[in-house]
N, C-alpha and C positions, 0 to 999 in steps of 0.2 A: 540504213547502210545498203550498199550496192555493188555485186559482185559479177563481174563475169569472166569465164572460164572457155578457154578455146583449146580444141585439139589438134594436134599436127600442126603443119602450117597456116591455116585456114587465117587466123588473125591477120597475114598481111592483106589476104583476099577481101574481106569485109574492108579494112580499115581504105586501101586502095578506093572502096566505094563510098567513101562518108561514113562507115557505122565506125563511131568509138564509146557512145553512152549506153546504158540499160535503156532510154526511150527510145534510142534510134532505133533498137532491135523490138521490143516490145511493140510502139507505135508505128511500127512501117506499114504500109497501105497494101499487105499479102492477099492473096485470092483469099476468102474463108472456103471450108470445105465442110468444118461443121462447125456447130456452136449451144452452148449451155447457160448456162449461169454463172459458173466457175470456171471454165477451160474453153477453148476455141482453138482449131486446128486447122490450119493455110498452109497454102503452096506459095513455098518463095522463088520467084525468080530472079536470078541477079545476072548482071553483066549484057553485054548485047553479041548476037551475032553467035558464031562458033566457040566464043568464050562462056556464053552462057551457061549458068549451072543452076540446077535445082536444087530447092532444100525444101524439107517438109518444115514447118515451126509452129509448136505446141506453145499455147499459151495459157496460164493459169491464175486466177487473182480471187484474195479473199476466199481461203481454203474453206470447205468444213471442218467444224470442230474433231466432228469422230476422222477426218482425215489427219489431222495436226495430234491425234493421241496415236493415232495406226503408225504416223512414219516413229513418234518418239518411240513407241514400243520397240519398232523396228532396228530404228538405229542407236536408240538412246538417249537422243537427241530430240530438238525439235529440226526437220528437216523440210525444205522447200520440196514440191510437187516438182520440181525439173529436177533436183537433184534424183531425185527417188528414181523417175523414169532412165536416166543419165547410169546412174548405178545399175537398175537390173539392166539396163540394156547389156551392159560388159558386163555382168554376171553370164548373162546369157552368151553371150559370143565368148565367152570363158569355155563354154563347157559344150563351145560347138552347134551351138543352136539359132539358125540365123532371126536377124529382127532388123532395126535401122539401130545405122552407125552414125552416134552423136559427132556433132561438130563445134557447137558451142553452146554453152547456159549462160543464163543472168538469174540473178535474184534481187530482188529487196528486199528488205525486213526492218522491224521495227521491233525496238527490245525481245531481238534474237527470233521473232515469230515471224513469216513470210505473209509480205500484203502482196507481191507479185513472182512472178517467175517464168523462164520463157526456155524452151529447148529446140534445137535445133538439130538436124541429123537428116543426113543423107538421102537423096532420093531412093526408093526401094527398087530392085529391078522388079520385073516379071506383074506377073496383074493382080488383085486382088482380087482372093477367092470367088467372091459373088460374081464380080464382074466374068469372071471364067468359066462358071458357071452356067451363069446365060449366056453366054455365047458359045459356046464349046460341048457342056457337058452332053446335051441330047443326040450329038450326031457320033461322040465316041462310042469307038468298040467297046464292050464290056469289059473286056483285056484289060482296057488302058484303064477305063473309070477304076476294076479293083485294084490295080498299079496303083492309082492313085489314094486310092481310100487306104492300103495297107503301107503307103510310105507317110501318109498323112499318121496314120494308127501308133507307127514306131516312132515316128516327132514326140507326139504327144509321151510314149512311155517314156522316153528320153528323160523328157521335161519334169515329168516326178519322180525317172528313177536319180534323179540330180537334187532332188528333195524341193523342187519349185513348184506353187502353184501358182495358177493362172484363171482368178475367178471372171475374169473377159473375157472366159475363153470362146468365141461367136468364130462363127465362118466369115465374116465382114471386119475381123483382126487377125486374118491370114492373108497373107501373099503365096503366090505360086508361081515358081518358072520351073519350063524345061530344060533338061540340062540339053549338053551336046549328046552325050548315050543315053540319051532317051528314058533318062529319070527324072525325077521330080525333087524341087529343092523346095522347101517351105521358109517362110520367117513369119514371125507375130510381131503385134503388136499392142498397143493400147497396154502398158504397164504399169500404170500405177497403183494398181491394185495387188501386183503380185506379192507373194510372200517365198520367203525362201526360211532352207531347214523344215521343210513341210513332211511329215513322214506318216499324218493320217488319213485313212484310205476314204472314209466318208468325204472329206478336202478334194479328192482327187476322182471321186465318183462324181461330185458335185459340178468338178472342173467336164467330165466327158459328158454330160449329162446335158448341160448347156450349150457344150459344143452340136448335140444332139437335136436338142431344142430347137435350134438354128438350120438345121439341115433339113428343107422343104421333101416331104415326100414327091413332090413331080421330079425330083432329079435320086434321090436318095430312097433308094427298095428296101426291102426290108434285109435280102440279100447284104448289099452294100452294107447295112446297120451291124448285121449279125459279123461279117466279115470283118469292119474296121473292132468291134468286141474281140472277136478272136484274135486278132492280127494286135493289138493294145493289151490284151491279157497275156498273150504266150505261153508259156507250160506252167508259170509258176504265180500264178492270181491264187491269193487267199478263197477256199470258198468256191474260187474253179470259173470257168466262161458263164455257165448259166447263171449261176447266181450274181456276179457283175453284170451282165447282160437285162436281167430282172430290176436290180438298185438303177440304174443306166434310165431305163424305161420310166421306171416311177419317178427320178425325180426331173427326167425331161419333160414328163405329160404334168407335173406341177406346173412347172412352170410355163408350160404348154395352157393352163388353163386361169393361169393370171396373167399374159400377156403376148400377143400373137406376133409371131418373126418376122423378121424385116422384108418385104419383098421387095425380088429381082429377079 
């Protein structure tokens, strides 16, 4: 069986280009950006000229089992890998927290179980973290870096004071732009793994920890570390700054010492 799902007006815009099947979307010849064994992620470009639009499109086939028990648990159901991403995304953009905005899914399935699945959504403004990083981070004022690190800090509380976790949580599934007043707007990404109704703080130490993990000392002091702690704790952390700060440490240098971070 084969389903696909489009939001706002977007269906005249594909259908206008030849796409109306689950292969057209699925097998179309998209830039790849990354890719695994189970998911692959491209750049779509459509149209020519000033019409041109971008779309990012996530592709999924032959889930893992422990993913196809996660989403039933989740939903109750057994649920396709785009549906899942499609959902938390407007979870998220529910409760104010930017990511990418779907535009269309497809599934297939077979006695109700997903052999493919495809999403689509929105190009992201602004750069992704790493990429900002290297380019950017060495020549800021200190000013702006802890600007940055404490509106980065209150995203993240946001996100679990809304009961979500986000065990991808990497510096290379953030985007960042500047605003006009010279703040900083965040979005994530990479959501299939999120959980929501999450209210355990080991979950959520787990979640800054990796975030952690991820944040190269040549750009990140220990300054910056302790500041985004404080700035994500606020007044009312169980246990208090230091003792988060401590849990934080330990289970970043775990995993610090089973597998070394992406460089850029």
């Amino acid at each position: 069986m084969e389903k696909i799902v489009f939001t706002n007006s977007q269906q005249d815009f594909f259908a206008e280009l030849g796409f109306s099947s689950f292969d057209d979307f699925f097998d179309y010849p998209a830039k790849e950006m990354s890719k695994n064994s189970k998911r692959s992620a491209a750049e779509l470009r459509l149209g020519n000229g000033t019409e041109q639009k971008i779309f990012f499109l996530k592709r999924f086939h032959n889930p893992h089992f422990k993913d196809i028990i996660s989403t039933w648990r989740t939903f109750g159901r057994p649920t396709s890998q785009a549906v899942v991403e499609w959902t938390n995304a407007n979870l998220l953009s529910d409760h104010g927290i930017g990511t990418y905005q779907p535009v269309c899914l497809g599934e297939q399935t077979k006695f109700g179980i997903e052999k493919k699945s495809f999403l689509i959504t929105e190009k992201l403004k602004g750069l992704c973290f790493t990429d900002f990083i290297a380019r950017n981070f060495l020549r800021l004022a200190q000013s702006q870096k802890e600007k940055i690190i404490i509106s980065l800090a209150k995203l993240i509380r946001r996100i679990h004071d809304a009961r979500i976790s986000l065990p991808d949580l990497y510096v290379w599934h953030i985007f960042i732009e500047e605003t006009k007043d010279n703040e900083w707007d965040f979005a994530v990404i990479d959501l299939h793994r999120m959980a929501h109704n999450v209210t355990d703080k080991n979950q959520q130490i787990r979640n800054v920890g990796r975030l952690d993990h991820s944040m190269p000392d040549k750009y990140f002091d220990d300054r910056l570390r302790q500041l985004f702690i404080e700035s994500y704790a606020g007044d009312n952390w169980p246990g208090g700054t230091a003792l988060l700060a401590d849990q934080v440490k330990k289970y970043s240098k775990k995993l610090s010492s089973r597998r070394n971070p992406k460089p850029y």
